[in-house]
C-alpha positions as CSV (number, residue, x, y, z in Angstrom):
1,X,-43.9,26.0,-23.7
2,X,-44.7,29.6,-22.1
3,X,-46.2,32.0,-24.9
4,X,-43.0,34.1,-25.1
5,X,-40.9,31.4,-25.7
6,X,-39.3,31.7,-29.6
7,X,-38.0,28.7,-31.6
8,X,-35.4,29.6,-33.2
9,X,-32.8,27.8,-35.5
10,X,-29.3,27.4,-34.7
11,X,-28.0,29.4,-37.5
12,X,-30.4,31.9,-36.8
13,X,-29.3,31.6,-33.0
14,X,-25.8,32.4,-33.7
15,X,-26.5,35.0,-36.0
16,X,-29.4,37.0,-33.9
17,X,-27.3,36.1,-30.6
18,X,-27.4,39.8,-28.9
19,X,-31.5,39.3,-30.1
20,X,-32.0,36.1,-28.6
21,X,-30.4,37.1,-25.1
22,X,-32.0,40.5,-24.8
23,X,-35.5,38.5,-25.8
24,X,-34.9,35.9,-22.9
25,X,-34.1,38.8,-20.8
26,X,-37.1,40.3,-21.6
27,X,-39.8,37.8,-22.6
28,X,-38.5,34.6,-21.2
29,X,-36.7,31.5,-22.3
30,X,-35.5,31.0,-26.7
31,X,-35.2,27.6,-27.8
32,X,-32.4,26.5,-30.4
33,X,-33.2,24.1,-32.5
34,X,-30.7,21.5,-34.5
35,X,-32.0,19.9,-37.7
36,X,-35.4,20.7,-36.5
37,X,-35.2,18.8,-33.3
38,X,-35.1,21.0,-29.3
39,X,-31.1,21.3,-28.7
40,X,-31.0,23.9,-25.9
41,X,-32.9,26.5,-24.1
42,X,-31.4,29.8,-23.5
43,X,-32.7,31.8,-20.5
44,X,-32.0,34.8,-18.0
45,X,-30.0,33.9,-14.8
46,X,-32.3,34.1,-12.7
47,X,-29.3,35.7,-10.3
48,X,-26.0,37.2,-10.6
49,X,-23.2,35.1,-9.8
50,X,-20.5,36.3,-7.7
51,X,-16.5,36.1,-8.4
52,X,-15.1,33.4,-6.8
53,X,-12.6,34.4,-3.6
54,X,-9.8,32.6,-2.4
55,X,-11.0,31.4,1.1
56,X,-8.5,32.5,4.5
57,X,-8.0,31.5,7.7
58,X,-10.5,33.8,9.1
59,X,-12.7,32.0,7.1
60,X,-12.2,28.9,8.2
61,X,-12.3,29.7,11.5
62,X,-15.4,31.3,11.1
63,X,-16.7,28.1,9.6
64,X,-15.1,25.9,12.7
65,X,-16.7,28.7,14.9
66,X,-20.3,28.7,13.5
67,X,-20.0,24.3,14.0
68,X,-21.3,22.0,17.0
69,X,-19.7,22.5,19.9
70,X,-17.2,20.2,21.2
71,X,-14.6,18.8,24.1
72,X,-11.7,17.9,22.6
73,X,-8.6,16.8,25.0
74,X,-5.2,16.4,23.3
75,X,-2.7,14.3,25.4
76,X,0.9,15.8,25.9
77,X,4.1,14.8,23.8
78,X,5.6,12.1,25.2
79,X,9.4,13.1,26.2
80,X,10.9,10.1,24.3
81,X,9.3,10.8,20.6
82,X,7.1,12.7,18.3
83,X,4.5,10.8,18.3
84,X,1.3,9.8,20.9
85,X,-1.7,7.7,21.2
86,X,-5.0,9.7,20.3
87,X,-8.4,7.6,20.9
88,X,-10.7,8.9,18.4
């Protein structure tokens, strides 16, 4: 356990909570005990996560784009029906 880590109770936890996160900001991971025993260890991110986007076409095309390179022949539509014979 580093030197700056603090043991703290759960009660005391949820009381102290704006303590406890500015501490693990600060001085480094709190542990939260339950009945005496290690329950969790709160901690700094160690990055900021970023919003979630909904993804485009560009993006996918830039994903297809930034792939292996490939040949790809497609067959034409046969006049009587919708469908034709791809060999994969």
């Amino acid at each position: 356990m580093n030197q700056h880590t603090r043991v703290w109770s759960l009660q005391e936890a949820k009381a102290r909570l704006s303590e406890v996160i500015r501490l693990a900001k600060s001085e480094g991971p709190q542990l939260v005990t339950v009945h005496g025993k290690s329950a969790v260890t709160i901690a700094a991110a160690s990055t900021e996560v970023q919003p979630e986007r909904k993804l485009t076409g560009k993006d996918l095309w830039q994903a297809l784009s930034a792939g292996p390179k490939f040949d790809l022949e497609i067959p034409e539509r046969p006049k009587d029906g919708f469908f034709r014979e791809v060999d994969l």
